[in-house]
Structures are given as C-alpha cells and as structure tokens.
C-alpha positions as CSV (number, residue, x, y, z in Angstrom):
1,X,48.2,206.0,45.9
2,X,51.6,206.8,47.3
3,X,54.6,206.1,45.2
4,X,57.7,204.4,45.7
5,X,61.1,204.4,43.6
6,X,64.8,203.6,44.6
7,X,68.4,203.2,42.7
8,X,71.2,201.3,43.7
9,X,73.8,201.8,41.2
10,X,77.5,203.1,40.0
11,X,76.6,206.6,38.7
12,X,74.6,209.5,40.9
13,X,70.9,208.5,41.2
14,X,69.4,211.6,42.2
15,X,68.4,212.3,38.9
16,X,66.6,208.5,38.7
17,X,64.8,209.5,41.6
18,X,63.8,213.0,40.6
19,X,62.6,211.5,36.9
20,X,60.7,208.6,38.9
21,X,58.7,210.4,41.3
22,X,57.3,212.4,38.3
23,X,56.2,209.1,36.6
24,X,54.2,208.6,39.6
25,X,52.5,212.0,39.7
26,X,49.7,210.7,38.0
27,X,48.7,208.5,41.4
28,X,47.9,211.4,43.7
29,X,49.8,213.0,46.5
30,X,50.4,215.8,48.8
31,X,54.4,215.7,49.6
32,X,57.6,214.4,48.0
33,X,61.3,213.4,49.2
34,X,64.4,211.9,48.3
35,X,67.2,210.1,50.7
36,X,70.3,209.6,49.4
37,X,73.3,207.9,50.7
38,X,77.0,209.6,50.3
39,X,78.9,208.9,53.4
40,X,75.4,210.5,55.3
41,X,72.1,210.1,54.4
42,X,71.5,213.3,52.4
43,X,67.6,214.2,53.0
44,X,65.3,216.5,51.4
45,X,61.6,216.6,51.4
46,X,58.7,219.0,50.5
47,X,54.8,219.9,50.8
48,X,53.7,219.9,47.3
49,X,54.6,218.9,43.8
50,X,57.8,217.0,42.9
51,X,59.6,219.8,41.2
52,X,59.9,221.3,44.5
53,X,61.9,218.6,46.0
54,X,63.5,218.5,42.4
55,X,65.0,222.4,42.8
56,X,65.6,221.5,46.6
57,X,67.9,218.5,45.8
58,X,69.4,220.7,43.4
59,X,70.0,223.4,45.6
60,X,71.9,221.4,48.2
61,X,73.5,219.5,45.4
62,X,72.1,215.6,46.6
63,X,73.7,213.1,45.0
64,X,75.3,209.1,45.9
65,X,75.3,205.9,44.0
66,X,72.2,205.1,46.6
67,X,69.1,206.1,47.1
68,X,65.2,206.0,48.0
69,X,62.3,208.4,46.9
70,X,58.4,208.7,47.7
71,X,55.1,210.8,46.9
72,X,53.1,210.4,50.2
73,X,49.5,211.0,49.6
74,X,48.3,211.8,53.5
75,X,46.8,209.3,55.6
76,X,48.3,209.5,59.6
77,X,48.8,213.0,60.0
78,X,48.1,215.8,58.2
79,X,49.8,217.3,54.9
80,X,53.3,218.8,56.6
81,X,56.9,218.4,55.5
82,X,57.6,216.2,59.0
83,X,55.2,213.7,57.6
84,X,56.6,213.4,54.2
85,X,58.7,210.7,53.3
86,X,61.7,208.9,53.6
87,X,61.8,209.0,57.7
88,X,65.0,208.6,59.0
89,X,65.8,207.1,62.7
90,X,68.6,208.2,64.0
91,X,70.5,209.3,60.9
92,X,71.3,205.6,60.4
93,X,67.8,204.2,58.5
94,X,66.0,205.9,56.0
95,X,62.6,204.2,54.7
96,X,59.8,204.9,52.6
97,X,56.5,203.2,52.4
98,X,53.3,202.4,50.9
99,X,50.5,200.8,52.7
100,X,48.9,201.6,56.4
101,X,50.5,199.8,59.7
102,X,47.9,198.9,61.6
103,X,49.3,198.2,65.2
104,X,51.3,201.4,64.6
105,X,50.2,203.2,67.8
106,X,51.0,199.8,70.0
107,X,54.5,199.7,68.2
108,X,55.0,203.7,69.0
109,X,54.3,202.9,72.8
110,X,56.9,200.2,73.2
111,X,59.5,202.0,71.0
112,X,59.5,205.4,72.8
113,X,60.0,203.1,76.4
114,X,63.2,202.1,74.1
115,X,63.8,205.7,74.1
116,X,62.5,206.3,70.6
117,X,61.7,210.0,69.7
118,X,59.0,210.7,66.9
119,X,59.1,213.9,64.8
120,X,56.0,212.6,62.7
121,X,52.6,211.8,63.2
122,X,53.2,208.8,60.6
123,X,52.8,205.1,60.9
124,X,56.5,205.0,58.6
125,X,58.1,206.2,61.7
126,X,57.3,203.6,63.3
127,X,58.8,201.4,61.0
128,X,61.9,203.0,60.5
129,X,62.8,203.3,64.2
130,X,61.6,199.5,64.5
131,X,64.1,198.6,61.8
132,X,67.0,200.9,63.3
133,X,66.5,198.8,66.9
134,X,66.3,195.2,65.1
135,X,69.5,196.5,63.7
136,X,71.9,197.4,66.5
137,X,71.0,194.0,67.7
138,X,72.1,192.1,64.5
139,X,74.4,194.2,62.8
140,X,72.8,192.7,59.4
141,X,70.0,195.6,57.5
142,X,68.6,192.0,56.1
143,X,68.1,190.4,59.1
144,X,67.2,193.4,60.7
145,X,64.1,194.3,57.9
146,X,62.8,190.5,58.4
147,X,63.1,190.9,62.0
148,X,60.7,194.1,61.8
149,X,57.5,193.1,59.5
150,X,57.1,190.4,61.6
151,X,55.9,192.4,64.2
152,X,54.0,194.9,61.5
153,X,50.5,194.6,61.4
154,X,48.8,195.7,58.0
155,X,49.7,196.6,54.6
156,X,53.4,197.7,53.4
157,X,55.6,198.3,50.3
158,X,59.4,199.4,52.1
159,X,62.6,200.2,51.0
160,X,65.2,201.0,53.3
161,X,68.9,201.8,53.1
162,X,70.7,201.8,56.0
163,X,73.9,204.8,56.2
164,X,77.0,202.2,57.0
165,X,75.6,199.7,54.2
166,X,76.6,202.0,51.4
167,X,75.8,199.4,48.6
168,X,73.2,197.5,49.8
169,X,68.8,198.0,49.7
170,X,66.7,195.9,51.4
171,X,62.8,196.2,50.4
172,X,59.7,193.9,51.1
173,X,55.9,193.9,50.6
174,X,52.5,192.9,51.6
175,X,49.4,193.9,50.4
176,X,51.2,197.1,48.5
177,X,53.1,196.5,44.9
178,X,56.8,196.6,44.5
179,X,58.3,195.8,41.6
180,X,62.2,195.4,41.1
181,X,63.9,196.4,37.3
182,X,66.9,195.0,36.7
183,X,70.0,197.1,34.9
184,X,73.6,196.3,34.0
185,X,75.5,196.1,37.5
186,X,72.4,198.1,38.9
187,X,69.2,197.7,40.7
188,X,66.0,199.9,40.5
189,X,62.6,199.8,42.5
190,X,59.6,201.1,42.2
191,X,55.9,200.7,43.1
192,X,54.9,200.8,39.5
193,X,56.9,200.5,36.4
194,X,56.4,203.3,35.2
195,X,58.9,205.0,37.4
196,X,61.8,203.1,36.2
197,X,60.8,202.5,32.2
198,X,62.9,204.5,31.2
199,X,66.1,202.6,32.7
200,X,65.3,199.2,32.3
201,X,62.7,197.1,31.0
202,X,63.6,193.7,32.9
203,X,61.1,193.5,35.9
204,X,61.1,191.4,38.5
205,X,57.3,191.6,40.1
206,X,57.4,190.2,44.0
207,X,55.2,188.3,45.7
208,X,52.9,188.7,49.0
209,X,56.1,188.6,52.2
210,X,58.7,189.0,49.8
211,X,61.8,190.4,50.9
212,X,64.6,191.5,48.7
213,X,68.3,191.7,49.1
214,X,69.9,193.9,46.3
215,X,74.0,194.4,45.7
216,X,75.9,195.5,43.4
217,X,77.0,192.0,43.4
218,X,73.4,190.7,42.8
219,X,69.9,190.5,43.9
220,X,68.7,187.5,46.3
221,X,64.9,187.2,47.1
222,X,63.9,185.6,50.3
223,X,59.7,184.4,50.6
224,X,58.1,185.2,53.8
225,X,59.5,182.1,55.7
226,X,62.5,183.3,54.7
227,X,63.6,181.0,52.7
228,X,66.0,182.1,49.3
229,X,63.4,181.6,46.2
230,X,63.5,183.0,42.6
231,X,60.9,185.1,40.9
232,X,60.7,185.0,37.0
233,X,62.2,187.7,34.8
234,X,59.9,189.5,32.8
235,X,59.8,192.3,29.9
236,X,57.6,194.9,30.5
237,X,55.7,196.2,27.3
238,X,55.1,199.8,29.1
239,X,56.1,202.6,26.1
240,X,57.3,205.6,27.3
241,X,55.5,207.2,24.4
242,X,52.3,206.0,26.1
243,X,53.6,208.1,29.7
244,X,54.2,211.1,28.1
245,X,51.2,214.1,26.9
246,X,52.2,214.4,23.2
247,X,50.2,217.2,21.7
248,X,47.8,216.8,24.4
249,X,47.2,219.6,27.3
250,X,46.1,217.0,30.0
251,X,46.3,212.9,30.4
252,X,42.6,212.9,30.7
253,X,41.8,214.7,27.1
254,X,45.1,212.1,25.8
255,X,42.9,209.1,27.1
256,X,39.8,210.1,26.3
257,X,40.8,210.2,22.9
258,X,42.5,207.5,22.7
259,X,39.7,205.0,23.3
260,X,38.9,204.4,19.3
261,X,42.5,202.5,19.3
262,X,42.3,201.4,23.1
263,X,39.0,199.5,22.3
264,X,40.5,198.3,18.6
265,X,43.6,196.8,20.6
266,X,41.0,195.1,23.2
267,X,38.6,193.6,20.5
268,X,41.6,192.2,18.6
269,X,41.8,188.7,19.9
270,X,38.3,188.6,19.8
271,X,37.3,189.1,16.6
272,X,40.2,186.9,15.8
273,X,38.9,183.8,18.0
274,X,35.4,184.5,18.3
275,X,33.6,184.4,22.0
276,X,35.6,181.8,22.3
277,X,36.6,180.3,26.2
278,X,40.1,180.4,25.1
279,X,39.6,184.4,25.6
280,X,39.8,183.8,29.8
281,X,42.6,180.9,29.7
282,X,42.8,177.3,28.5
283,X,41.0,175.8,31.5
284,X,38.3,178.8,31.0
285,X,35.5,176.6,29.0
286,X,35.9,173.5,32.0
287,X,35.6,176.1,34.9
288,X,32.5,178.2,33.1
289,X,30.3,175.4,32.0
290,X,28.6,174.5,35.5
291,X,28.3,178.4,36.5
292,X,25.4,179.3,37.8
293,X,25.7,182.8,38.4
294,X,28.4,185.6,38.6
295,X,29.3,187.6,41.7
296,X,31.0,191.1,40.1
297,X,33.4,192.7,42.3
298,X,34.8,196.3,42.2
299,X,35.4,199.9,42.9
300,X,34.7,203.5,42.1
301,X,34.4,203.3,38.2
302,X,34.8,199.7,37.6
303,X,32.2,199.1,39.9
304,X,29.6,201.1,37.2
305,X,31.0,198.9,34.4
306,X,30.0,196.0,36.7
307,X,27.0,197.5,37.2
308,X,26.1,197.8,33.5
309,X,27.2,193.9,32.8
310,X,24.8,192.8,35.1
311,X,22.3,194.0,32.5
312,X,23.7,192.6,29.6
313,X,24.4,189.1,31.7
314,X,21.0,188.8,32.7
315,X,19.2,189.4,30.0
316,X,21.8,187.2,27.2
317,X,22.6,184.6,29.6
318,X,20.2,184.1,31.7
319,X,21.5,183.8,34.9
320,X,21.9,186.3,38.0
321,X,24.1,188.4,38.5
322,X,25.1,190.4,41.8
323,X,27.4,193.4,41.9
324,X,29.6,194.1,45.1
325,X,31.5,197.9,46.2
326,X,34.2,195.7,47.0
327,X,35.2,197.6,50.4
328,X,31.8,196.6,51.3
329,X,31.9,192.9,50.4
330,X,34.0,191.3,52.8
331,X,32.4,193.3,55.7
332,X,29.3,191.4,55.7
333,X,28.0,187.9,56.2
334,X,28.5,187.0,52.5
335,X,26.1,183.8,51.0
336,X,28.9,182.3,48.3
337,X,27.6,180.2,45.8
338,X,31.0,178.2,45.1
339,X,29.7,177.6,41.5
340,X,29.5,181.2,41.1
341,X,32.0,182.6,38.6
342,X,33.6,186.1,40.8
343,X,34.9,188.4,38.4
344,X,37.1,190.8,39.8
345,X,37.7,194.4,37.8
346,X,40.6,196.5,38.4
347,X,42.3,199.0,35.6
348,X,45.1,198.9,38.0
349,X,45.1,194.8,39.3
350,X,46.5,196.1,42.6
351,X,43.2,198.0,44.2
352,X,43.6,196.6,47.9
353,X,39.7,196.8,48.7
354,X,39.1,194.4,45.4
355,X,42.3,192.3,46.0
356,X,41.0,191.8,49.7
357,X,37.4,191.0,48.7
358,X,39.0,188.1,45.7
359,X,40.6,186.6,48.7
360,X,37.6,186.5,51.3
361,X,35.9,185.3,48.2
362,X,37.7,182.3,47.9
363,X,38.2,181.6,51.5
364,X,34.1,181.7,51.4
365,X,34.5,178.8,48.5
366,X,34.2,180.2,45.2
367,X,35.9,177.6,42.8
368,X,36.6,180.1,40.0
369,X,37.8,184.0,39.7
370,X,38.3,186.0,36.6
371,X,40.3,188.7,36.7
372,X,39.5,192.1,34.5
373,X,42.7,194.1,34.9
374,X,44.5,196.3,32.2
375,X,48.0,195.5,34.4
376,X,49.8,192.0,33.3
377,X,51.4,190.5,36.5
378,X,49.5,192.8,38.9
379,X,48.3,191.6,42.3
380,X,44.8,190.6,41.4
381,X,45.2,188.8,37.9
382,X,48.0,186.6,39.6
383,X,45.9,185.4,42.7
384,X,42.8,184.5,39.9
385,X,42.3,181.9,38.1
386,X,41.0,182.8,35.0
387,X,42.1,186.5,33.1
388,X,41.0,189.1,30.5
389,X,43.3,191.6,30.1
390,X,42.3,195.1,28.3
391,X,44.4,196.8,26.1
392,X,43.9,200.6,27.2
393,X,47.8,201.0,27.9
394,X,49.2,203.3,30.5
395,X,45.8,205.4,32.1
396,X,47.5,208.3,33.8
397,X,45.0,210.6,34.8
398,X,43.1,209.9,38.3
399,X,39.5,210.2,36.3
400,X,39.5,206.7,34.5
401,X,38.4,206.7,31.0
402,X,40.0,204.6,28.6
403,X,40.1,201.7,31.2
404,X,36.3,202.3,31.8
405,X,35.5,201.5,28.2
406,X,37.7,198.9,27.5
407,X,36.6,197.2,30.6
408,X,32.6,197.2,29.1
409,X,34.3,195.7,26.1
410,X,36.0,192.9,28.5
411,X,32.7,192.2,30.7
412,X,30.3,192.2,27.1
413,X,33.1,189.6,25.8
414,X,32.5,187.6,29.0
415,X,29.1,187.4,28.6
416,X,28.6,186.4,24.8
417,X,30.9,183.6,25.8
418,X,29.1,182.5,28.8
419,X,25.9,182.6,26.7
420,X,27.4,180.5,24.3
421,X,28.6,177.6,26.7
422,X,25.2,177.8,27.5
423,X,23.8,177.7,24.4
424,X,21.8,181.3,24.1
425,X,24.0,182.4,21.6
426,X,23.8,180.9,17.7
427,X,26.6,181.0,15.3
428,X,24.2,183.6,13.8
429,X,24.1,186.2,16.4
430,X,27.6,185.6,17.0
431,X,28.5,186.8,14.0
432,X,26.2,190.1,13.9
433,X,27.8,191.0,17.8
434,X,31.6,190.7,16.2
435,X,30.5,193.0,13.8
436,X,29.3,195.4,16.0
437,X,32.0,195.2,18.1
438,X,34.0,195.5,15.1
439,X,32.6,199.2,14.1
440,X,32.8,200.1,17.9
441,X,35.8,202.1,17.7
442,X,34.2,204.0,14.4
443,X,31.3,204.9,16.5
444,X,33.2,205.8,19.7
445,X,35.4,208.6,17.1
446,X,31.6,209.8,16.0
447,X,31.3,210.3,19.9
448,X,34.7,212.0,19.9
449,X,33.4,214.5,17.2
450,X,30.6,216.1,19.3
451,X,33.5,218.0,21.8
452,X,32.7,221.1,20.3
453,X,29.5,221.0,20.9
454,X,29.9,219.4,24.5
455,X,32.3,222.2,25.2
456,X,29.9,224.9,24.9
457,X,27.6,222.9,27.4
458,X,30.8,222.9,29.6
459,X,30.8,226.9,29.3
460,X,27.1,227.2,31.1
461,X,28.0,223.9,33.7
462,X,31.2,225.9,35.0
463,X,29.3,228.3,37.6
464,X,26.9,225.4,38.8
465,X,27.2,224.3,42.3
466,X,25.0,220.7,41.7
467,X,23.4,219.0,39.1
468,X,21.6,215.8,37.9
469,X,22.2,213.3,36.0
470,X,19.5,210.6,34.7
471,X,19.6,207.3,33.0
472,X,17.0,204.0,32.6
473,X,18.1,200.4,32.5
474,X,21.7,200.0,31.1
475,X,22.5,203.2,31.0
476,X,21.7,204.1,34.2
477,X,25.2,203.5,35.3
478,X,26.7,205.4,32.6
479,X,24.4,208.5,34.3
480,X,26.2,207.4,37.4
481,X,29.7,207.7,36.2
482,X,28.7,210.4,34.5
483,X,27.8,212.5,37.6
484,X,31.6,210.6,39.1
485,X,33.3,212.2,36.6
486,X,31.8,215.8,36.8
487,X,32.7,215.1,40.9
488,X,36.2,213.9,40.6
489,X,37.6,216.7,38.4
490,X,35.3,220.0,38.4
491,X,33.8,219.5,42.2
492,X,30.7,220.7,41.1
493,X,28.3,218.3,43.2
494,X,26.4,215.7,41.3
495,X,24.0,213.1,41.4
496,X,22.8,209.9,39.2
497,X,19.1,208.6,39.7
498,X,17.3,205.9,37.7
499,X,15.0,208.3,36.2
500,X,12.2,206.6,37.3
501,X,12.8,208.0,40.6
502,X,12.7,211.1,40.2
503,X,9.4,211.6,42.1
504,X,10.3,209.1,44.8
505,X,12.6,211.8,46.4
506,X,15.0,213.8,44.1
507,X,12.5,215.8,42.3
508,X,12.5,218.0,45.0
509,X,15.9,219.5,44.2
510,X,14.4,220.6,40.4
511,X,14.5,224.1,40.1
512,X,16.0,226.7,37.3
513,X,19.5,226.6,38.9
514,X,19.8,222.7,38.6
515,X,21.4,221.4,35.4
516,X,19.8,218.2,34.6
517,X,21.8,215.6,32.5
518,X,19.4,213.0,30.5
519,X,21.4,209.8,28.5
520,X,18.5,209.3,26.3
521,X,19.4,206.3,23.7
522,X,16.7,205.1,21.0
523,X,16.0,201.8,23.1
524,X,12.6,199.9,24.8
525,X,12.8,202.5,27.6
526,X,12.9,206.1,25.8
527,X,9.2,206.8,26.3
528,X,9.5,205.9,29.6
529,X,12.5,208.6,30.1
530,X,10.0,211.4,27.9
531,X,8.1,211.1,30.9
532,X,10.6,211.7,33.2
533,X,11.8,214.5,31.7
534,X,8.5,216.2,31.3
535,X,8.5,216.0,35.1
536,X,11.9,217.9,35.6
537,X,10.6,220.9,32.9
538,X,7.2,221.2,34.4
539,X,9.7,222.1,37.9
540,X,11.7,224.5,35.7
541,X,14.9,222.4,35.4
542,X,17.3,222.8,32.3
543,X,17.7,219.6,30.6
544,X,21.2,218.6,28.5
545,X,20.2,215.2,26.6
546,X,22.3,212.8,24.9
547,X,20.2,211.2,22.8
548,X,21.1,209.0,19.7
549,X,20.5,210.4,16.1
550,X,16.9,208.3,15.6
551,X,15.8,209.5,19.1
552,X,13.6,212.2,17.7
553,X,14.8,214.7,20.0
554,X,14.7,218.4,19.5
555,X,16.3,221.5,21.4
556,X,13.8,224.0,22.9
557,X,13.5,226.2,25.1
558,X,14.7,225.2,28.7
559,X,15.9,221.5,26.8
560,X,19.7,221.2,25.2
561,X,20.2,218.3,22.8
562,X,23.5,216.8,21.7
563,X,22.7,214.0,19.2
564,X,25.1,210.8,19.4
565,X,25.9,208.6,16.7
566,X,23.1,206.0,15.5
567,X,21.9,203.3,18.0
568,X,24.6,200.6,18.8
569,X,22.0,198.0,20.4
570,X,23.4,196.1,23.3
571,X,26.9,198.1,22.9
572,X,25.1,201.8,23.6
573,X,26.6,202.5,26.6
574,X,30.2,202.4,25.8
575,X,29.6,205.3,22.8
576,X,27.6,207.2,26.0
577,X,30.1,207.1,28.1
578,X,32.2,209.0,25.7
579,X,30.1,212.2,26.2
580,X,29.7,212.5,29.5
581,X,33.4,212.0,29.9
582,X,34.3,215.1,27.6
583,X,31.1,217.3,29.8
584,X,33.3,216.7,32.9
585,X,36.9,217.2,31.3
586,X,35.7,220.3,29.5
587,X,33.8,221.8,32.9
588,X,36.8,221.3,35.0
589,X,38.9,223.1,32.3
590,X,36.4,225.6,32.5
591,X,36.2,225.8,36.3
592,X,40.4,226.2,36.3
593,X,40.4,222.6,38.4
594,X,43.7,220.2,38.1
595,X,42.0,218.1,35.6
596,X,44.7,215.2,35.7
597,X,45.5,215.2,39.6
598,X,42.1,216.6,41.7
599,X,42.3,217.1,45.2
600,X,41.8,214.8,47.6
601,X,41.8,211.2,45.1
602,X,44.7,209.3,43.8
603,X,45.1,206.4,41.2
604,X,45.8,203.6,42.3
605,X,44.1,202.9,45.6
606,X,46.3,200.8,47.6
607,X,44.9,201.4,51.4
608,X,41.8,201.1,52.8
C-alpha cells in the first residue's frame, strides 16, 4: 500500500527520491512528500500524484545528501496535505511510515500532557513526536528510535532522520517490508525494490524488529533485543525493463500480455524435473508424504486461484481441501489438522492479512507451510517452510493478472506432485499433463488473439451500471474474478454466482439492462450451464459466453459468443481467465477509468 524510499549519500538525493516514489505508484495512494536534510529539514508534500510533489521540490529547489520520501494511501484521517507524509516534530525529526499504530490514540493522550501539538489526524504523528521526546533524553537518534517502538503497538515500516544528525538514518520494521540497497559509500531504502533498482542491486532484506543504523561510514543492524546481527547480502534480479510500459499504454494491457512468457518462465523447472518434490524444497517429499489434507490460505485474487485448486486437489488427489479469506481465518476458532499441508499464496509475499493467518497457523500446530509467492525473500516465503516461486516478474498494475495465472500453474504443479506421492498419478499421465502444460502458453496467446473481438463487447459493457457473471465447477471462480476484475478497474458493479443458483436468489436481478457473463468450457457440466442460461433469456437478459471452440455454441439474438481456443482439460481455467481479464481492461478503457491505479485499492496490502 503505502510506499517508502530514503537516500543517504554524497551527491543531492532529491532526485533518488522523486524517481523512487514513482516506482511505487503502482501500489496505490492518495498523497506524496519528500524531507530532506540541508542544514533544516526541507519539507514538501502534496494531495495527489508524485509529479506534484516532483514540480514542488523543484520549485523550492529541495535538495541535501539526506533524505526520506513516502506515497501515503489514507487510513487515519482523511486525504489532506496535513496528513501526508514525512511528519515532522518540532523541526528536529522527520519520519515516514508504513503500517497502522494501534495504541496510537493512548500514545497521543500522554504526548500532548508532554506538551505535544498535532497538526495531523495520523497515527505517524504520533510516532515522530514519540521519537523527538526519546531523543532529548538520550541525545542518540539510535537509542532514541529503539526507545520508541517499544512502546508502539501494531504494524510499522519507519525511517527517520533527525535535523542535527546530518549523516545518519535510522529505520526499523514490524509487520511492514523494508528493504535496505547497498551503494558505493551510500545507503538507500525502500519498501520495495523497485524504488531503488535503478541505483543499486545489493539488497539487504530485514527481518521482523529489525533496526538499522546507516553512515556514510557503514551500516550496523541491531535485532529486536537489540543486539548487533548481520543479515545476508543479496542480488536482486528485478529488471528495470520489466518496471517500465514499453510500447504498452497501461501496466495492466503489458501484463496481460505477457502471461504466454510469464507461464513459459513458471513451467520451466517443471517440465525440466517432472512433478517432482524437489519443486517445493529438498525436505518437500519427507514433509508431504503423511499429508492428509491442505488448508489454502489467501486474499482477493489469490484467494480465487485457491478456490479453483481445491477442485483440481480433490478430485486428483483425493484428499480435502479447505480454502480460507485469510483476514477471516485467524478470527475464528480454527480446527488445525497439524498434518495438514497450509499453502499460503501471495503475488506479493508481504500481504499482512495472509502473513498473519501463516503465523496463527502454526501457533495452532501445522507442521508444514508452502509458500506460493512471485517475491524471493518476501515476508511470507521466509517464515514457510516449503516454497514455489512463480516467474510472472514485476506485476505493476493493482488488478492482478499475470500473477493470477501463474499462480494456477504453481497450485496445479502442487497437486500432480501430491498425487504422485500418493500414488494417483502414473508415469503415464504424468507425461500427458507436462505436455499440456507445455502447450499452455500457445493456448493462453490463442486467448490473447480474441481482444478484438472482446473489445467490441467492452464498447456495449461501458454504459452498464451491473452485471453478471456465471460459471459451474472449476470455473466458477474464474466467473468470480471475472466479475473482480470488471469491479476493480471500470466500477461497473458485478456479481459471480455458480450458475446453478441462479434461481435460488439472483435470478431476480435478470432483466434487458443486465449484462450476463457465461464461462462456458466443453466439460462434464456444459448441459448443465444450457440450462442455466435458458433461464436468464427466458427473463430477457443478454448473455456474452466464452465458450471453447467444440462447445457448439452459436450467437443469436439476445446471446453474444466469443469462442476460446480448444478444450485444455484440467488446465481450462487458466486460458479463461485470459478473456475475462481483457473484458475488464477494455471496459475500463472504455469507461475513461485509471486502469493501472483505481480508486480506492492499492497493491500490496500491507494493513489490515
């Protein structure tokens, strides 16, 4: 959500900052600032996009060898230039921050009896006065920052800079990312890497109550019993290619279309090893072997592509399978199996509700976590024991795509290997599923090739207020993130039902005004979904169907058919989810939305 990037160096880094904050665009906000340090902390902040803080900075000619920036998205307070970030106490601290404080309003109380004034209606504040009072009683910004989170309550990525400690920033984290990158003589931070790629590729990623001392002379990292410790080095593969548009209009049409080479990158090790255990981690075959069911955790569009492995993972495996929202998991009385496998699924790997729910997990007893994360060295892969990473690269725009896909590729991987360990899955069959994984990425291009057509749908979807989407079995979910997607980026409201129950309720909305989106593969359920669809023309609806090549569909009057490539068996929803992604993308362009930032929704979800 809110982004976070700093500079120490020997050069002017407003310039770092500036370039940083628009790296982190893509993770939704409301308001930027900068703080920088030359003899005073220079300040400048603004409602809206980062080029307005960019010609303000600019204008008042900010610069220093020092300095912090931040894209707030708005969570205490409203969207106001007093609320945006860094806060300053006193003109002697200046922080940003990530995260929520949750004893803020307790810690406001005692500070203004100290004689603290707030200009804000931010939990930051709080923080940056507490730091400017721990520090006119120790002199030391170090000792001062360690002094202060321990009487935080919640979840925080900081940096602060202090205005008489002109070479010196002091950051720490828990529960929020923060990432240092380490230049020649000079120090960068930032909440995600891609903010600082383009300086330096040596990251150092921190771990939970990290704090972290950097100098010109050095960097010194102190755990959260503050004791001095070392975290590795590491070489991040991140390609600035991959963070910038290209010949592309949007991030969203760039990752869309880049799924034929996102899933061929994913499916590499695979064909190359088989469903082999190996694919999860050395100990993966030990850990798997006694598992008697899986537990899927996850949000938002991850949680679909749960939704569709528990399909596929009952029906090839044979075992249950249970899928979780994962802000709703750790809020209830849970019944853990510990020889449960939890699989965790985050494009970022730093998703707080999904980090949260891995840890109340294992607290609960579950012996073994796999992580499904297209971020190495992000929060959640680290804290499980077993890992698949996908190989979408960088996904910029809010609306996940690429990561959706290769996801379903991770989770079908996961279970032809459990259904081999368990015997369901001959040397036979195992060959026949690598080859269809292997022409995946031809038939996902295929899918790619119907945009004209799924444009002019867009053209008639534009001036609708609501609409339907419909789906049996497996690809029930892909109708729900179909209906997601058209919600995220065109607002146009939309629902997914199983289309089974239509009349159990939702029938009722059916009239001529209400668009009704049918995924409509060749597969043991299409007369079923006939049916259905009778019922919605009977009530006057339009229908828009997405039915494979051999599903013996035809348009006519009051029914729209775009024909998909040839059945893919068990791998038929990925190639769906192609279509409904390019119906929202092309709506919202219709409808004059922001297609790659929408309102209200940000990236990487790193609150509550």
């Amino acid at each position: 959500m809110c982004g976070i990037v700093g500079a120490l160096a020997q050069r002017n880094v407003t310039p770092i900052l500036i370039d940083g904050l628009k790296r982190l665009e893509y993770r939704g906000y409301d308001s930027a600032g900068i703080a920088v340090l030359n003899g005073d902390i220079q300040r400048v902040r603004r409602v809206g996009r980062v080029i307005e803080t960019e010609n303000a900075a600019e204008q008042e000619e900010i610069q220093g060898n020092l300095g912090i920036g931040h894209t707030r998205w708005a969570t205490h307070g409203g969207v106001t230039e007093p609320n945006a970030h860094p806060h300053v106490s006193k003109d002697l601290i200046a922080v940003v921050h990530n995260g929520i404080i949750e004893n803020h309003e307790a810690k406001r109380e005692e500070l203004g009896k100290k004689g603290y004034d707030f200009s804000s209606q931010t939990d930051t504040e709080v923080i940056a006065h507490l730091i400017h009072w721990h520090y006119l009683q120790t002199a030391d910004l170090l000792k001062a920052v360690q002094g202060a989170i321990n009487e935080l309550e919640g979840a925080y990525a900081i940096a602060v800079l202090a205005q008489d400690r002109p070479n010196e920033l002091i950051c720490a984290r828990m529960g929020c990312p923060l990432l240092v990158g380490i230049g020649r003589q000079e120090f960068f931070i930032a909440s995600d890497v891609s903010a600082i790629i383009a300086e330096t590729r040596k990251i150092v990623f921190l771990d939970e109550g990290d704090v972290v001392q950097l100098q010109l002379t050095g960097m010194q990292i102190f755990d959260r019993h503050q004791h001095a410790v070392t975290r590795p080095v590491h070489t991040s593969d991140v390609s600035l290619a991959s963070l910038e548009l290209g010949p592309y209009n949007h991030f969203m049409q760039k990752e869309i279309h880049e799924q034929p080479q996102a899933i061929a990158d994913t499916i590499d090790s695979i064909l190359e090893l088989g469903f082999s255990p190996v694919l999860l981690g050395d100990a993966a075959e030990d850990r798997l072997r006694h598992c008697q069911g899986v537990q899927i955790v996850a949000c938002g569009t991850s949680y679909y592509a749960g939704s569709i492995a528990r399909y596929w993972i009952e029906s090839l495996v044979g075992i249950p399978c249970q899928v979780e929202i994962a802000s709703e998991y750790r809020y209830r009385d849970v019944v853990v199996n510990p020889d449960d496998l939890l699989v965790t699924i985050s494009q970022s790997g730093e998703t707080l509700d999904t980090m949260e729910a891995l840890k109340f997990a294992k607290q609960r007893g579950v012996k073994t976590a796999l992580s499904i994360c297209n971020v190495p060295e992000s929060a959640i892969p680290r804290h499980s024991d077993l890992i698949f990473l996908t190989r979408a690269g960088a996904e910029i725009g809010v609306a996940s795509t690429k990561a959706f896909t290769t996801q379903l590729v991770a989770l079908f991987a996961l279970t032809q290997i459990l259904a081999k360990i368990r015997g369901r899955l001959s040397s036979a069959e195992e060959l026949r599923q690598l080859d269809a994984l292997r022409h995946l990425p031809v038939s996902i291009q295929h899918a790619l090739n119907l945009e004209p057509q799924i444009h002019a749908w867009a053209e008639q979807f534009a001036s609708k207020d609501h609409a339907l989407f419909l789906g049996r079995g497996v690809h029930y979910p892909i109708a729900m993130e179909g209906a997601l997607k058209l919600k995220e980026i065109t607002y146009i409201h939309a629902e997914a039902y199983a289309a089974g129950e239509l009349k159990h309720g939702p029938l009722a909305l059916v009239d001529e005004g209400m668009p009704v989106v049918v995924i409509a593969p060749n597969d043991a359920l299409l007369e079923k979904l006939k049916s259905n669809m009778q019922e919605v023309r009977a009530r006057g609806g339009e229908l828009f169907v997405f039915a494979d090549q051999d599903s013996h569909f035809t348009s006519s009057e009051g029914v729209k058919v775009i024909r998909t490539p040839r059945h893919t068996g068990v791998l038929s929803p990925i190639v769906h989810a192609i279509p409904v992604q390019l119906l929202a993308y092309h709506t919202a362009l219709a409808r004059g939305t922001d297609v790659d930032k929408p309102r209200n929704l940000a990236k990487s979800v790193t609150v509550e």
